[in-house]
N, C-alpha and C positions, 0 to 999 in steps of 0.2 A: 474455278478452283481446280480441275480436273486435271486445263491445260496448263497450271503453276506446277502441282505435281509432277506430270511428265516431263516438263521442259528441268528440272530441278536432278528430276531422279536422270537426264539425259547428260546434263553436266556432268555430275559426279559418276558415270560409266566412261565421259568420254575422259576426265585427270585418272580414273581408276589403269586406262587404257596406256595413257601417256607414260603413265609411272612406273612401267612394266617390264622397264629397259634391264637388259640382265647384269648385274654386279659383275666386273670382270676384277682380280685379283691377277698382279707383278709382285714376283717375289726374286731374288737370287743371295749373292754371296758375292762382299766386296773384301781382296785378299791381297797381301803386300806381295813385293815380288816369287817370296819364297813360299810363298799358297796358305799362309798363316791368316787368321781372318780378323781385321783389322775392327775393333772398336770405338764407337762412336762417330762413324764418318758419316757425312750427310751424303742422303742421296737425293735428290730432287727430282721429283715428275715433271716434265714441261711439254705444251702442246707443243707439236710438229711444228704446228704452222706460222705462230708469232712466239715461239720461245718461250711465253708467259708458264711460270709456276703454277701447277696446280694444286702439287702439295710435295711436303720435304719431311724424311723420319732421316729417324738415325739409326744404324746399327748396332746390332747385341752384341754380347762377349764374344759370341763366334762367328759376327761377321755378317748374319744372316738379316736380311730388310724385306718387309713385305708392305705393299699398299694392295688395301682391301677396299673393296663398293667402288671400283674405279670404273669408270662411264665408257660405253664403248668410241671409241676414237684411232688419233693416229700421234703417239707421244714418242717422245725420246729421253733419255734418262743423264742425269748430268751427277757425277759423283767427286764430292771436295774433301781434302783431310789435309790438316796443318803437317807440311813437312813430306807430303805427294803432289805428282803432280796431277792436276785437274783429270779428266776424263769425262768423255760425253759418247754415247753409245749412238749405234745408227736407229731408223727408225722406227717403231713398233705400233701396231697397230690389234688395238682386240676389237672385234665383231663377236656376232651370236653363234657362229662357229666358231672361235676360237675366244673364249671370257678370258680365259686364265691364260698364262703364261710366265714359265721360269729363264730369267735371261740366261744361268747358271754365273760363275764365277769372275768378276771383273777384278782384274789383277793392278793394282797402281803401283806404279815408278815414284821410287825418292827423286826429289827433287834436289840438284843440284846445291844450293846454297840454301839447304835448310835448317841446319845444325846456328843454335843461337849461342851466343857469345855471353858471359858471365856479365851481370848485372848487379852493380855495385849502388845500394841506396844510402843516400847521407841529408842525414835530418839537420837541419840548425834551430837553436832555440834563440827567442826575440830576446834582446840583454834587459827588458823591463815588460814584465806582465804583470799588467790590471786586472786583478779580481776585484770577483763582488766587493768581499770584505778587507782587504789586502792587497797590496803591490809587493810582487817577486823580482828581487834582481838575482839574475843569471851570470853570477861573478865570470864565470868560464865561456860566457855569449862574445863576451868585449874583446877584440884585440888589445884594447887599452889597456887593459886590468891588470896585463903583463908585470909582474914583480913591485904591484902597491900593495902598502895594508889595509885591514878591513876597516880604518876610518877612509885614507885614502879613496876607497873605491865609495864607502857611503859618500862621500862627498861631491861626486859625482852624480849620485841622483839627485833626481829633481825634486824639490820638495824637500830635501833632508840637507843638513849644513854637515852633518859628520859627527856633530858634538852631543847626541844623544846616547 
């Protein structure tokens, strides 16, 4: 029983040990060309060494991004906004000498052909809708309808002869 205890209490010193790694915290400022600090842009953490996301925020009213409890390693920072162009920073690396680090302010370029073009939506309605209780004709659906009267067009649907 003695040797369950130690080997037990020997575990939990050696994950207490493991788990000890020091939080390193990336913070900076992502800002349009004119130093103005741009809202909601994503910034992305990715390892060095295979690119892979490790995590993504987005920036406040004034630009500012921080990732916190970040593990010490060797990342690189990839920054998107609709209507800039991309940007990916060189590489960073925090150890137990260096946890923290401010990259300070990455400045993004408009992008060339970013301005959107006015968007015109146009709905149609079916010229016969089935309700539960009822069938709707859409006199104004039809190209037909053009210049008949309202028997003329009853006459036209289905199920109805006109003469009611």
């Amino acid at each position: 029983m003695r040797a369950l205890t130690i080997l037990v209490v020997l575990q939990l010193l050696g994950l207490a040990v493991f788990a000890q790694h020091p939080a390193g915290k990336i913070s900076g400022k992502v800002a349009d060309a004119n130093g103005k600090g741009l809202e909601a842009v994503t910034v992305s953490l990715l390892k060095e060494k295979d690119s892979v996301p490790v995590r993504s925020v987005g920036t406040d009213a004034g630009g500012q991004f921080v990732f916190d409890n970040v593990s010490p390693g060797k990342y690189r920072l990839s920054v998107t906004h609709i209507g800039y162009l991309a940007w990916s920073g060189e590489q960073i690396e925090l150890n137990a000498a260096r946890p923290s680090l401010s990259v300070g302010a990455v400045r993004l370029q408009p992008s060339a052909g970013a301005s959107l073009g006015q968007v015109t939506v146009v709905g149609k309605r079916a010229p016969i809708e089935n309700k539960i209780d009822k069938t709707v004709v859409n006199v104004d659906a039809s190209p037909t309808n053009g210049g008949l009267t309202a028997l003329e067009v009853l006459g036209k649907v289905p199920g109805c002869d006109g003469r009611q």
